[in-house]
ROZA-364296 format. One line per 5 residues: number of its first residue (from 0); for each residue x, y, z of C-alpha. Coordinates in steps of 0.5 Angstrom, whole numbers, plus 2048, in hexadecimal, padded with zeros to 3 digits. Layout:
N
NUM	X Y Z; ...
This chain:
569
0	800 800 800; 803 807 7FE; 800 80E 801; 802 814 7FF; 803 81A 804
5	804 821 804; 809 824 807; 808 828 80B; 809 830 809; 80D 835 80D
10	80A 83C 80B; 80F 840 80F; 816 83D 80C; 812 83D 805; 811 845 806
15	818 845 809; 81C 841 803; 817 845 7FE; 819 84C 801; 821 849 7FF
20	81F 849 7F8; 81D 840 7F7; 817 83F 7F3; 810 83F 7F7; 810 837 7F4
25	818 837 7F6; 816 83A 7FD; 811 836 7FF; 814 82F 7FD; 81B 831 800
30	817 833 807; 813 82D 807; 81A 82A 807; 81C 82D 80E; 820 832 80B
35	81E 839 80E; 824 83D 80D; 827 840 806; 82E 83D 808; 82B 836 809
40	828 837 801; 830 83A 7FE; 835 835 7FC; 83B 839 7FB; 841 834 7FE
45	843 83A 803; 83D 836 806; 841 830 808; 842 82D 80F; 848 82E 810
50	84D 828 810; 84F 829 819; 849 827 81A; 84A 81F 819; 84D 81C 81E
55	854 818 81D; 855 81D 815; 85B 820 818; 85F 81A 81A; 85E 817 813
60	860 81D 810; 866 81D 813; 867 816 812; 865 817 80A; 86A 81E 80B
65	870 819 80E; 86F 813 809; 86F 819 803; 875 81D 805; 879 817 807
70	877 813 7FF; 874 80D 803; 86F 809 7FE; 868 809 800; 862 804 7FD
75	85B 805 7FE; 857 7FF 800; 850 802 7FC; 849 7FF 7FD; 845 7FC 7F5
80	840 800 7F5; 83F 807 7F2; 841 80B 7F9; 847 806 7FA; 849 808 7F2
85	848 810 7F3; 84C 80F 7F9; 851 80C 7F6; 851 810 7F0; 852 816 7F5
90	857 814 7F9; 85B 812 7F4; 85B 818 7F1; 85B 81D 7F6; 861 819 7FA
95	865 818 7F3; 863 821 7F3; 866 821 7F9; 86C 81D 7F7; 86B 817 7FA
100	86D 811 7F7; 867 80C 7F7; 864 807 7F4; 85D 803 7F6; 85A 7FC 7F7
105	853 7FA 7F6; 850 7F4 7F8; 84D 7EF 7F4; 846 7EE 7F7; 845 7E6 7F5
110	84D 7E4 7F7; 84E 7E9 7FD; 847 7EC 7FF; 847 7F3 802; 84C 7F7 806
115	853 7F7 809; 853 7EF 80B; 859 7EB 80C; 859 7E8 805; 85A 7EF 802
120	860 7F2 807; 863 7EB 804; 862 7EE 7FD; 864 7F5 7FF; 86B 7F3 801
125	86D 7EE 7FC; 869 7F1 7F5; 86C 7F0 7EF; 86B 7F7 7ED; 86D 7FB 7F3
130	873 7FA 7F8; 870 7F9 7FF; 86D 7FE 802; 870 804 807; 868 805 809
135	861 803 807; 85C 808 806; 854 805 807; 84E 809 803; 848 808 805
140	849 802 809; 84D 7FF 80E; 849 800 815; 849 7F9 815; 84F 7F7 813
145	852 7F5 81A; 855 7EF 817; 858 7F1 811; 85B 7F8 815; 85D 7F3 819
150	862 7EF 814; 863 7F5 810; 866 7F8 818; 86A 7F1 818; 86D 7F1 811
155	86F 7FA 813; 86A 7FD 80F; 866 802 813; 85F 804 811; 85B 80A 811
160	854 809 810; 84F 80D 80C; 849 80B 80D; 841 80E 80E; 83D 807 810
165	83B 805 817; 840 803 81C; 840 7FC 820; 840 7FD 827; 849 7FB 826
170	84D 7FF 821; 852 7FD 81D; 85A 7FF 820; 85C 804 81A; 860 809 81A
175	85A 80F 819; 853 80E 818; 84F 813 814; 847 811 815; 842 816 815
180	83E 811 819; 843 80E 81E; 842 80F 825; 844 816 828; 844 819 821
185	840 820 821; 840 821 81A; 83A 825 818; 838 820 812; 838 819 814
190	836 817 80C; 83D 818 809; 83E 813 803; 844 810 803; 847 814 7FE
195	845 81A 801; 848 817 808; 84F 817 803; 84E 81E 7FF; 84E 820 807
200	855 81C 809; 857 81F 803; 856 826 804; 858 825 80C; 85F 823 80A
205	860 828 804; 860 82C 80A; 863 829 80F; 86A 829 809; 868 830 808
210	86A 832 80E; 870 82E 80D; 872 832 808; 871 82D 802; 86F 832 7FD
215	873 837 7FE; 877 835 7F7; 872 832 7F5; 86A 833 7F3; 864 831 7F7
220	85F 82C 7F4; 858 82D 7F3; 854 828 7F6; 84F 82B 7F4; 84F 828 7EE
225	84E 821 7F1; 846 824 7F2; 844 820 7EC; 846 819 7F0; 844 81B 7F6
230	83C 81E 7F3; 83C 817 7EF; 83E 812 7F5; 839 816 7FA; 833 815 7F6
235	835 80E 7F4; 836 80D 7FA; 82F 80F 7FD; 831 811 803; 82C 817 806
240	82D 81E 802; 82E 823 808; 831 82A 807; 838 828 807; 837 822 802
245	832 827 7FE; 838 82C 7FE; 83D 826 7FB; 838 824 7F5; 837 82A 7F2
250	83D 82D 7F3; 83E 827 7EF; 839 826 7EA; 83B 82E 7E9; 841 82C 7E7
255	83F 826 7E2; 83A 82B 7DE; 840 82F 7DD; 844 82A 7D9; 848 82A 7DF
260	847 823 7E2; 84C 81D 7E1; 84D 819 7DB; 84A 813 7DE; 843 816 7DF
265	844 81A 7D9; 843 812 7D6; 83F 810 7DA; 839 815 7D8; 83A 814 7D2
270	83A 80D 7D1; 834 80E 7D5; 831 813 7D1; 831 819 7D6; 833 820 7D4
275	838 823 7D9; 835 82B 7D8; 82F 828 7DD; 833 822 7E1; 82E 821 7E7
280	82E 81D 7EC; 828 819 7E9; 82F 817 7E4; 834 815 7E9; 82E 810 7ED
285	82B 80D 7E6; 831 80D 7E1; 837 810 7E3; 837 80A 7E9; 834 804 7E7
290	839 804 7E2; 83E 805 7E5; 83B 800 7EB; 83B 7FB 7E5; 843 7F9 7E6
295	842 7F8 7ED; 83C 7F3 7EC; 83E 7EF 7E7; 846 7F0 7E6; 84B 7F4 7EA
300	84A 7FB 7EB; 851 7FD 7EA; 84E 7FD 7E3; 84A 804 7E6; 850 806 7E9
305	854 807 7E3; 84E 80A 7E0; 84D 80F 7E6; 856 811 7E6; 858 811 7DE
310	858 818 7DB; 858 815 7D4; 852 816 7D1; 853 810 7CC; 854 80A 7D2
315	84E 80E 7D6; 84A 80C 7CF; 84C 805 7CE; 84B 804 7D7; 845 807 7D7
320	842 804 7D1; 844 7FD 7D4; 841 800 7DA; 83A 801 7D7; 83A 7FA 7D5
325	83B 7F7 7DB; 835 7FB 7DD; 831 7F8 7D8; 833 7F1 7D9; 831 7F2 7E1
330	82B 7F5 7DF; 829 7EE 7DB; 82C 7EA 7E1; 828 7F0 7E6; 821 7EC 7E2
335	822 7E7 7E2; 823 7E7 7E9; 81D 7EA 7EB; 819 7E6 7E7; 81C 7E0 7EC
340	81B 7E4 7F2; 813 7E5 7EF; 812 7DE 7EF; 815 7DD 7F5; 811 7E2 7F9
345	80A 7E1 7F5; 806 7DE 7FB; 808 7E4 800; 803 7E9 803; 806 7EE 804
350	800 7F0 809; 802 7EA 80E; 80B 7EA 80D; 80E 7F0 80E; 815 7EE 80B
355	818 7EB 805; 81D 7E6 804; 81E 7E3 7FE; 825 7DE 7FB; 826 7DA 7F5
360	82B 7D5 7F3; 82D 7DA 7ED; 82D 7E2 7EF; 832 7E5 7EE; 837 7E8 7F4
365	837 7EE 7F0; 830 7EF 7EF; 82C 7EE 7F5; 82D 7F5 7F8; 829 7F8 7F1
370	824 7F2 7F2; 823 7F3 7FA; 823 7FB 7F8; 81D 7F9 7F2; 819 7F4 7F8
375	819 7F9 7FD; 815 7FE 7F9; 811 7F9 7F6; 80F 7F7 7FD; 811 7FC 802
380	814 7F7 806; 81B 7F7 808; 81E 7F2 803; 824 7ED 804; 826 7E9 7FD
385	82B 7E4 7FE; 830 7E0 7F9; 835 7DA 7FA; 83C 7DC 7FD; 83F 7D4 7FC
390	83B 7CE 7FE; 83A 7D0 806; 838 7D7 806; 833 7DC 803; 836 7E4 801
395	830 7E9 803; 82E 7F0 801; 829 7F4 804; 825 7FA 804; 820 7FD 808
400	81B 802 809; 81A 808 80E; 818 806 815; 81C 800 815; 824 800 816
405	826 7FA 812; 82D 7F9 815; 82A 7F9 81C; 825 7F4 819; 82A 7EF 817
410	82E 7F2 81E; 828 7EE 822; 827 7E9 81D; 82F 7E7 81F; 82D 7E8 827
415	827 7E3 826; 829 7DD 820; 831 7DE 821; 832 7D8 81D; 830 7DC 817
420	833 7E1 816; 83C 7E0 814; 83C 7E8 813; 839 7EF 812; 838 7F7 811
425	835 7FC 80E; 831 802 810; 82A 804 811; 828 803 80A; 82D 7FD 808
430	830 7F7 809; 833 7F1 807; 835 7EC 80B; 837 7E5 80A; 834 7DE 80D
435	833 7D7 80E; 830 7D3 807; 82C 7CE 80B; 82A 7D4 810; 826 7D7 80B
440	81F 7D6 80D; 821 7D7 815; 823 7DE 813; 81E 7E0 80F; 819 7DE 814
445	81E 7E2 819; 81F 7E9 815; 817 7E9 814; 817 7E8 81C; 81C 7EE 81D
450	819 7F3 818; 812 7F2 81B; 816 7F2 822; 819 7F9 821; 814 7FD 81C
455	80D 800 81C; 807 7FE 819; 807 805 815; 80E 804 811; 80B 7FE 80D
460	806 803 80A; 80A 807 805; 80A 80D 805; 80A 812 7FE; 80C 819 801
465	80A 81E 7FC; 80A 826 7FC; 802 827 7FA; 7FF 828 7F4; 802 82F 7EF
470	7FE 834 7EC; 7FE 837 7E6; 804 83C 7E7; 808 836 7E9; 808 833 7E4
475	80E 837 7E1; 815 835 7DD; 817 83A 7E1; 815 836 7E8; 818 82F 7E5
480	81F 833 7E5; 81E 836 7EB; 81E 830 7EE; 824 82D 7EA; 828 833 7EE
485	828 82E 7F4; 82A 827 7F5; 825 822 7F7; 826 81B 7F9; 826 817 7FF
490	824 81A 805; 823 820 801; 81D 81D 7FD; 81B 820 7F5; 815 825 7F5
495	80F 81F 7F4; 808 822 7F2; 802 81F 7F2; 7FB 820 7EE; 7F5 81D 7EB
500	7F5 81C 7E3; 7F1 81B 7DD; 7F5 815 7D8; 7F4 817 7D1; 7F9 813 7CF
505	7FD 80E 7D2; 801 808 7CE; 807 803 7D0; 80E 805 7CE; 814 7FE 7CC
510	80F 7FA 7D2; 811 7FD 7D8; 810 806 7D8; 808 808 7D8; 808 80F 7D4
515	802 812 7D5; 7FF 819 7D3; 7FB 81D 7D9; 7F6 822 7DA; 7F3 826 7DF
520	7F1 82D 7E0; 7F7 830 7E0; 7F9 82D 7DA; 7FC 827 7D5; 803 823 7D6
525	806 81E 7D4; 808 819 7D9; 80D 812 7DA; 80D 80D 7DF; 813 809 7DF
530	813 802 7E0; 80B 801 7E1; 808 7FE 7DA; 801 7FD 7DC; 7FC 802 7DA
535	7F8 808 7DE; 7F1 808 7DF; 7ED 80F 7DC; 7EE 813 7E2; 7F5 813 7E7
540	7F8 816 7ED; 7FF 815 7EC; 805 818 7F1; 80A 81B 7EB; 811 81F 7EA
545	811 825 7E6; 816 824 7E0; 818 829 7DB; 819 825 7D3; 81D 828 7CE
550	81B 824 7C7; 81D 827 7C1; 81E 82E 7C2; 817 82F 7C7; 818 82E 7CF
555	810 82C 7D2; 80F 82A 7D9; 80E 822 7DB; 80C 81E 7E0; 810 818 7E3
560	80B 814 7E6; 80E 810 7ED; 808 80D 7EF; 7FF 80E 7EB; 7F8 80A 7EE
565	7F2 80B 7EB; 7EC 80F 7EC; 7E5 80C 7EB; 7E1 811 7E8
């Protein structure tokens, strides 16, 4: 069951925004949001926390100054997502700006699995590639690598974590440890990615060498530059957009619609079929990432790292276009899971089980995050989907709703059925964990006691937060673009209108889109709904986003429809 809701108006904060110069539209849709203040709506980077205010930044800085100064080599140890990517790209490229002489290692997901283990501090010290290491630097992991800071501590290679997931109650013993999230850090914004975790050490430690003198002879990079990776790690990363990450994304964004973005996103706009001059935050979630996602789902994400640091535009091609056909290839392997997945859930009832957890002998490791991310909107329950990891273990990856916090939900499921769970993490929103194969179905019975423990009645009920209908001055190009000016995303939701339309026309793009032209006493418009093909009755109620459509040389307004019912007459 969906119910829409208003959000509800904040009039004084509108007037206040209005009088600053945002739209009366802008106004009311950035005060429903929280924001009251003029300064809160401003993206300029002088609006940036500052770095001091991460507890443990100015030991690492030291220790990056010392390891620069003193030619040490440095290998960062990077996470197979698009955060992990960006985070590496960004260290790599900014540490080699400050002079440091560093190279990187990145897990491959089916022979290693996630973070710092023990196995890759085993690799570090003894690649093919690289000598061994003076110092490893983890990006967007390592908080639970006790054991392979450990070994990496016994072989003489000290760690410094950069990391922004939840902490367990002990903590590796690493040379520094930059986590907005680790216990007694007061950092403001608690929702850094991890690539805005390391853009943050960078910009720490090229103070820390200024005040050492190391560019009296020599020019101070702009780290600024390294925006773009940062906004495109953010967004892919979904971690919640407060201000401060509101300030990164378009600072970055600015950047890319000025053609001044790395060759690698470049490329991957393209292949994608985007255009740079209005890169958007819809681009990096929806294309930009999943691309790159694609190596570290099906291969090697060192594929996405090179793509992300080359300067040549060629190679940049070459890696994008191999990038956006493994993109295609998880796209059908994603199908096919769902079709299994459907199969398998095809006696639930969502009226009486409150979660949903699903395996199969042939999921793909690789996958089961997108397909748990497609159930849990489909049935608004938090979702764990499952693959074989060898013959004794299943490897899971979770995704949840609001009001339930998924990796407290596997935290009592392992209090309650120990025997299950070999080892998890993860945050409110996700997880991935893996498990005993034949304890399957006492797992699944025992998350679905957990959730039902540790949640309200209400949360099972989705909820489309909307922000009421527009009338006909709202209904303007000019409103769309006002709206563009800001970063919408997680935690920051895009403006989502609601209205009741006569269908004049509807019909069924490629089987999967619903196209359909609406009526009401403000108008006509064309509208799309993407990924609905069955068609609407005569009269609807749909809850939209405003989309400007710029087709040969005419810009009209368009409706993207998120969800639509309909209306007896």
């Amino acid at each position: 069951m969906t119910a829409l809701t208003a959000r509800p108006n904040n009039p004084t904060a509108a007037s206040h925004l209005q009088a600053a110069g945002h739209s009366p539209l802008l106004a009311r849709l950035l005060a429903s949001r929280g924001i009251d203040d003029a300064a809160d709506a401003r993206l300029e980077l002088t609006g940036l926390l500052a770095p001091d205010g991460l507890l443990g930044i100015d030991n690492a800085a030291r220790h990056l100054a010392d390891a620069i100064e003193q030619h040490k080599h440095l290998v960062i140890i990077a996470d197979y997502d698009c955060d992990g990517a960006t985070a590496c790209a960004v260290g790599l490229r900014g540490l080699r700006a400050l002079g440091a002489h560093v190279d990187f290692l990145v897990p491959n997901r089916f022979d290693y699995g996630y973070g710092l283990s023990p196995e890759i501090v085993e690799l570090a010290a003894n690649h093919p590639d690289f000598t061994k290491p003076d110092l490893l630097l983890t990006v967007d992991n390592g908080m639970a690598s006790i054991d392979g800071v450990a070994r990496a501590n016994a072989l003489g290679m000290p760690v410094i974590i950069t990391d922004h997931h939840l902490p367990a109650d002990e903590t590796p013993a690493a040379l520094a440890i930059v986590n907005p999230n680790q216990h007694g850090c007061t950092f403001a914004s608690k929702n850094l990615a991890g690539v805005g975790v390391m853009f943050y050490v960078l910009v720490a430690t090229r103070a820390e060498l200024k005040k050492r003198g190391h560019f009296d002879t020599q020019p101070m990079p702009n780290l600024a530059e390294l925006l773009d990776l940062v906004a495109l790690g953010t967004v892919a990363d979904v971690v919640k957009l407060d201000h401060n990450n509101r300030i990164l994304v378009a600072n970055g964004l600015a950047r890319m619609r000025a053609g001044k973005m790395s060759a690698g996103i470049a490329a991957l706009l393209t292949v994608a079929g985007r255009e740079f001059r209005k890169a958007s935050s819809f681009d990096m979630g929806f294309a930009v990432g999943p691309r790159l996602n694609a190596a570290g789902r099906l291969d090697d994400m060192s594929l996405g790292i090179r793509c992300l640091t080359t300067d040549d535009d060629n190679e940049a091609r070459t890696i994008a276009v191999e990038l956006d056909d493994m993109n295609k290839e998880r796209k059908a392997i994603e199908q096919q899971m769902r079709e299994d997945a459907e199969i398998n859930l095809s006696a639930l009832d969502v009226d009486v089980q409150f979660s949903v957890c699903v395996s199969h002998d042939e999921f793909h490791q690789g996958v089961i995050g997108i397909v748990a991310g497609r159930l849990k909107e489909k049935y608004h329950r938090p979702t764990i989907v499952f693959a074989p990891d060898g013959k004794e273990f299943l490897k899971g990856s979770g995704r949840s709703i609001n009001g339930i916090h998924l990796r407290d939900v596997l935290d009592w499921v392992n209090k309650h059925a120990p025997e299950t769970i070999v080892k998890f993490g993860g945050h409110a929103m996700a997880a991935g964990l893996t498990i005993v194969r034949d304890d399957f179905e006492l797992f699944k019975n025992t998350f679905e006691a957990a959730v039902l423990a540790m949640s309200e009645p209400e949360v099972f009920t989705k909820q489309l937060l909307t922000d009421g209908a527009l009338d006909a001055n709202d209904l303007s190009i000019a409103n769309v673009d006002a709206i563009n000016t800001q970063v919408w995303g997680q935690g920051f939701a895009a403006p989502l209108f609601e209205g009741t339309f006569t269908v004049v026309e509807q019909r069924i793009l490629k089987d999967a889109h619903l196209k359909l032209t609406l009526q009401n006493q403000h108008g006509t418009f064309n509208a799309i709904w993407f990924f609905h093909a069955e068609m609407m009755p005569k009269t609807i109620h749909c809850a939209y986003q405003l989309q400007r459509n710029d087709w040969n040389g005419k810009t009209d307004l368009q409706f993207l429809i998120e969800f639509a019912t309909g209306i007896e007459d």
